[in-house]
C-alpha positions in Angstrom: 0.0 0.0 0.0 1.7 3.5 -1.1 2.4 6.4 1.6 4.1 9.4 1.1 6.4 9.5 3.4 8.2 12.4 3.9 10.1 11.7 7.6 11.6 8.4 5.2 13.6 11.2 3.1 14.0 13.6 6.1 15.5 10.3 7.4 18.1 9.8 4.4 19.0 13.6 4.6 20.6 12.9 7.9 22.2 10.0 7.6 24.2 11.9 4.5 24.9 14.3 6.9 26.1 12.6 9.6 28.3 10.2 7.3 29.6 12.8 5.4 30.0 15.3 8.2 28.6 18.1 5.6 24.9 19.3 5.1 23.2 18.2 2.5 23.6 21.2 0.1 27.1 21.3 0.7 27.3 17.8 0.1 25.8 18.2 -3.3 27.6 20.9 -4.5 30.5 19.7 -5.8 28.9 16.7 -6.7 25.7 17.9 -8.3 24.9 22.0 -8.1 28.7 22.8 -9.7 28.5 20.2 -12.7 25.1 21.2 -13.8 25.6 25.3 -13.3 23.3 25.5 -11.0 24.3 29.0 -9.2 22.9 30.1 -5.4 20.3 27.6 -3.7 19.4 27.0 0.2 17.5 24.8 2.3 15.3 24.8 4.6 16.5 23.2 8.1 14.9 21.5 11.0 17.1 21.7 13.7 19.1 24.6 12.5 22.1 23.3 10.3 20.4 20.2 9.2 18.8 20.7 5.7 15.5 18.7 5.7 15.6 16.5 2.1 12.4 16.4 1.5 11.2 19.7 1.1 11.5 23.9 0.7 14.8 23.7 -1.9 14.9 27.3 -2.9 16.3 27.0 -6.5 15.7 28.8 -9.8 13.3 27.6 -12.6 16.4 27.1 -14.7 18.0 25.0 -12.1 14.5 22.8 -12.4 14.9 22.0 -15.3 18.7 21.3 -15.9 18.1 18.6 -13.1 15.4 16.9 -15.3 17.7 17.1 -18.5 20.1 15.5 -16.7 17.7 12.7 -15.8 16.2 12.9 -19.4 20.1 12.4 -20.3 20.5 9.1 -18.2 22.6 11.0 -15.5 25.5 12.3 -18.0 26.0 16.1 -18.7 28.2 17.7 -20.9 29.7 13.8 -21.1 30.5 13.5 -17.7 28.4 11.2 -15.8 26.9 12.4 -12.7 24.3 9.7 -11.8 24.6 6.1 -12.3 22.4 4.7 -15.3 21.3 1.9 -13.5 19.8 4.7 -10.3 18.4 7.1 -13.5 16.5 3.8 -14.6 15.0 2.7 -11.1 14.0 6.2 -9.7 12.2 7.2 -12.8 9.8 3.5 -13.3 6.6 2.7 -11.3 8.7 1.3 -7.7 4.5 0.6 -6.5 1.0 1.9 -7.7 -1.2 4.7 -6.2 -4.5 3.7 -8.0 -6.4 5.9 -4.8 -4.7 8.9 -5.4 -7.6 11.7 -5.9 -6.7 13.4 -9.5 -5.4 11.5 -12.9 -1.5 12.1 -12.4 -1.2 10.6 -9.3 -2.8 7.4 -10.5 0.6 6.1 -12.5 2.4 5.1 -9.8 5.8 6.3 -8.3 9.4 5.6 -8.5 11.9 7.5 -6.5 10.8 10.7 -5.4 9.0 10.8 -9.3 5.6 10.3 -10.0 4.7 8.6 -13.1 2.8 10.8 -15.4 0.0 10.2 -18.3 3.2 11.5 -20.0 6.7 10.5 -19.0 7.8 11.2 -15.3 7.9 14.3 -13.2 9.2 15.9 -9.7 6.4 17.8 -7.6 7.0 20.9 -5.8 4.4 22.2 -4.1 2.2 25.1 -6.0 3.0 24.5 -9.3 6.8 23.6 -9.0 7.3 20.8 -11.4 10.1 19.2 -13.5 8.3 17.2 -16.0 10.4 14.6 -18.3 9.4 13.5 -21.6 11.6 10.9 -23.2 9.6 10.6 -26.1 9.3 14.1 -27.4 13.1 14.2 -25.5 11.9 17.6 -23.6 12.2 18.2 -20.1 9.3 21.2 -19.2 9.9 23.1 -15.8 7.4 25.8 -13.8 7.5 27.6 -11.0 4.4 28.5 -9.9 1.7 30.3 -6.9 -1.5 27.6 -7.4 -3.3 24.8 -5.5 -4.8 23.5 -8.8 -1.8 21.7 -9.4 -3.9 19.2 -11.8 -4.8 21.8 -13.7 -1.3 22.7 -14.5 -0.6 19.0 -15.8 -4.1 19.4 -17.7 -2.6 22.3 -19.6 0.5 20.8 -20.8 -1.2 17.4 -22.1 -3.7 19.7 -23.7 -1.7 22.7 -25.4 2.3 22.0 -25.1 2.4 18.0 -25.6 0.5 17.8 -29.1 2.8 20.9 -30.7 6.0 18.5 -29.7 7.2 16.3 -32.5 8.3 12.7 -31.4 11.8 12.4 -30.7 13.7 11.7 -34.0 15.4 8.3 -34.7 17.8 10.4 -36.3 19.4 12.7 -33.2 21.4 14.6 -35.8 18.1 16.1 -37.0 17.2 19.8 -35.8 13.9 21.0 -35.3 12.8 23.9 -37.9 11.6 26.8 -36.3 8.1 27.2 -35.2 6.1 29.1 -37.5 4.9 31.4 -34.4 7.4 31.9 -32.7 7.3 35.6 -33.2 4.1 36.0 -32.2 4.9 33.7 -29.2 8.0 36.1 -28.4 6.0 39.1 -28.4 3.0 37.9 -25.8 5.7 36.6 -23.3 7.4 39.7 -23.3 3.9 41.6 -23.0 3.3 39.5 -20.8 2.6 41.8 -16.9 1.5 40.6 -13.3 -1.2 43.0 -12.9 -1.2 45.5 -9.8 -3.4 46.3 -7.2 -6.8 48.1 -8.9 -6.6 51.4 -6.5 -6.6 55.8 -6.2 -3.9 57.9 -4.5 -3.8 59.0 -1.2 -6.7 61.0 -0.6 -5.4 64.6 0.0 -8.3 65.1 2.9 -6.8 62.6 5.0 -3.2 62.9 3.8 -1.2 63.3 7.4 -3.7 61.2 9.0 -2.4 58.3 6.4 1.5 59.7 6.4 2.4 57.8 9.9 -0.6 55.1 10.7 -0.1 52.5 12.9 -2.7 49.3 12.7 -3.9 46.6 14.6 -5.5 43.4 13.5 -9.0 43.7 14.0 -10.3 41.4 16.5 -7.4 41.7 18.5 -6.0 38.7 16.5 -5.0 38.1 12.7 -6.5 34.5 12.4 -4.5 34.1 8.6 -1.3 35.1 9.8 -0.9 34.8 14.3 2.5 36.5 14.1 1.8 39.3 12.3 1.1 42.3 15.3 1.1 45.0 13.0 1.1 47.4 10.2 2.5 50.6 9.4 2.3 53.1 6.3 5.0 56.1 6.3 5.3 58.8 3.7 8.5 59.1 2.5 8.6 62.0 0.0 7.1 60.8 -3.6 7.0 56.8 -1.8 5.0 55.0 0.4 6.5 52.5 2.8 4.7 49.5 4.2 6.1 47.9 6.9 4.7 44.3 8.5 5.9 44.4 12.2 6.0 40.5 14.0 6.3 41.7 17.5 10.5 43.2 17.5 10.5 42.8 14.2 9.6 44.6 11.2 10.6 45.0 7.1 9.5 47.0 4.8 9.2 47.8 1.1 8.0 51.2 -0.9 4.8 50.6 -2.2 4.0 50.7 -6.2 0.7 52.9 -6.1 0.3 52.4 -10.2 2.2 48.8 -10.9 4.8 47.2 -8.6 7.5 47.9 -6.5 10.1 45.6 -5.1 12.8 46.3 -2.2 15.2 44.1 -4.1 17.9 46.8 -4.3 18.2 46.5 -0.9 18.5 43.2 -0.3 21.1 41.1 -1.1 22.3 37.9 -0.6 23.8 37.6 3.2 20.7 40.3 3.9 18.5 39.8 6.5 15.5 41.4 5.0 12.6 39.6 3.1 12.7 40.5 -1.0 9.0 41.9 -1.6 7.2 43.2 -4.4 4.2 45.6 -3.1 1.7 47.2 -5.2 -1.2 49.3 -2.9 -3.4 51.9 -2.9 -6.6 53.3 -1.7 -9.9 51.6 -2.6 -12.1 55.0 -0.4 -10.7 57.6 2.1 -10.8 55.6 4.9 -9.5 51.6 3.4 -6.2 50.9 2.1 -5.1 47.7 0.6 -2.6 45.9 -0.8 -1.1 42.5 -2.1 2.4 41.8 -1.1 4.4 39.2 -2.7 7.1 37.7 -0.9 9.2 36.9 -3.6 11.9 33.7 -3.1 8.2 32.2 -2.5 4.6 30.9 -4.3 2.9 33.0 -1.4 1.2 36.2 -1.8 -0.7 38.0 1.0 -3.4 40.6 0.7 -4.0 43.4 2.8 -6.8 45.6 4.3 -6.4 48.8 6.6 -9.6 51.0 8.2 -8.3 54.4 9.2 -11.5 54.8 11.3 -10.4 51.9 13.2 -6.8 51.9 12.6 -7.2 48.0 12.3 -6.2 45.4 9.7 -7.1 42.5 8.1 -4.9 39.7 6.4 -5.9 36.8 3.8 -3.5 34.4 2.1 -3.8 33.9 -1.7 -1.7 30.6 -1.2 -1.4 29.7 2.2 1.9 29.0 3.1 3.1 24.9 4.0 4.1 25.6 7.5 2.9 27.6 10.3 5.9 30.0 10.9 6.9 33.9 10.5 6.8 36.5 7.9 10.0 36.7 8.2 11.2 33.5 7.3 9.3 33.3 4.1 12.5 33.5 1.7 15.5 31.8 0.6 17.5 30.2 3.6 20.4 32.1 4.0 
């Protein structure tokens, strides 16, 4: 009977560790990260220094999917072979059935940390992370995502992406011709915009009431997110700054009142501040709102403040795996 059990790999994790003397990541790096390119990751740990294997890998979408071409490859890159052909072969077949799993994809069975798909093989990440493998249109597709419908995803591909691919060629020398829309393709993805947050300037009858408010959550208690204590807007000449406050601790980013705005040029890698990209405004005199993106994750989290009151509300868009603070939602540093 199948199980998904993570503690098993959380399990594995530390016994690399406590062979090797190294954490996981820093195990891998020479051995895996370097080879394939794969630039700046981190792990999440549980205790603090022990990565926990089977879960919250903060990598690129590029790094996604130069781990499934390596897969797709049989474990050689650039000719050098960095997973056995035998272990390529055994994680990526059906290893036992899941015929109860709720939605289509997870019906094929599962191999090695891959599920079988109604198409090849893939890794699952949760939101929308995948690294799907498709050895017979040899094409490894990778997304990085902010969605529960995680099906629909997979529905998508088998419906719009996996009919446009040709078969793999018996002839490898062959080269694809170029798609007759590509240009047209080319020019939506780089029209492409996440739109902002549908709101008015500040109202100039209540301009210095708005330049240094303080909120509360309403209710005493924000039941979406327990640590967050407060809010605060502050005018800082043409910018507004937002800042979420969890008890001593507080970060902020300017908010984009007619798009986005991110606080990325102030944070940098050994930073202890949280990348965001804001974009606020006010919906009547008396409500502001915004979305705020925390950006090294799928999780996005909307926000209401009453003047009158000088309370907030907070709602998740995705609601993040585990129970924890603001301020560890990004890239383990």
């Amino acid at each position: 009977m199948f199980a998904y059990n993570q503690p098993c790999t959380y399990s594995l994790a530390a016994i690399v560790q406590r062979l090797t003397g190294q954490t996981l990541t820093a195990y891998l790096r020479p051995r895996l990260f370097d080879p394939l390119g794969i630039g700046r990751v981190g792990w999440q740990q549980y205790p603090a220094g022990r990565d926990i294997g089977y879960s919250g890998l903060h990598a690129m979408t590029d790094a996604i999917a130069r781990l499934g071409l390596l897969y797709l490859q049989g474990g050689v890159w650039n000719g050098q072979r960095l997973l056995s052909e035998e272990w390529v072969a055994e994680a990526t077949r059906e290893q036992i059935e899941t015929p109860n799993e709720p939605n289509p994809d997870w019906q094929r069975g599962y191999g090695f940390q891959f599920w079988m798909s109604r198409h090849g093989y893939r890794g699952d990440g949760a939101y929308g992370q995948f690294c799907l493998v498709l050895p017979e249109q040899d094409a490894v597709i990778a997304t990085t995502a902010a969605t529960e419908n995680m099906q629909g995803i997979l529905d998508a591909v088998w419906m719009h992406l996996v009919p446009a691919m040709p078969a793999k060629p018996a002839n490898t020398a062959a080269t694809l011709q170029p798609s007759p829309v590509a240009e047209q393709l080319a020019a939506r993805l780089a029209g492409l915009r996440l739109p902002a947050f549908e709101a008015k300037h500040a109202p100039e009858s209540s301009m210095s009431a708005w330049a240094d408010a303080w909120f509360l959550p309403a209710g005493g208690r924000c039941k979406a997110q327990p640590t967050l204590t407060g809010i605060q807007l502050h005018q800082d000449h043409e910018h507004w700054q937002l800042a979420l406050v969890e008890d001593a601790v507080a970060f902020s980013a300017a908010v984009g009142t007619e798009g986005w705005h991110t606080n990325l040029l102030e944070t940098h890698p050994r930073s202890t501040s949280v990348p965001l990209a804001v974009s606020g405004g006010w919906t009547d005199e008396d409500t502001f709102g915004a979305e705020v993106i925390f950006l090294e994750t799928p999780h996005r989290l909307e926000l209401s403040c009453w003047l009158a009151t000088r309370t907030f509300q907070a709602n998740w868009r995705t609601v993040p795996l585990r129970a924890g603070r603001l301020f560890e939602l990004r890239m383990p540093r």
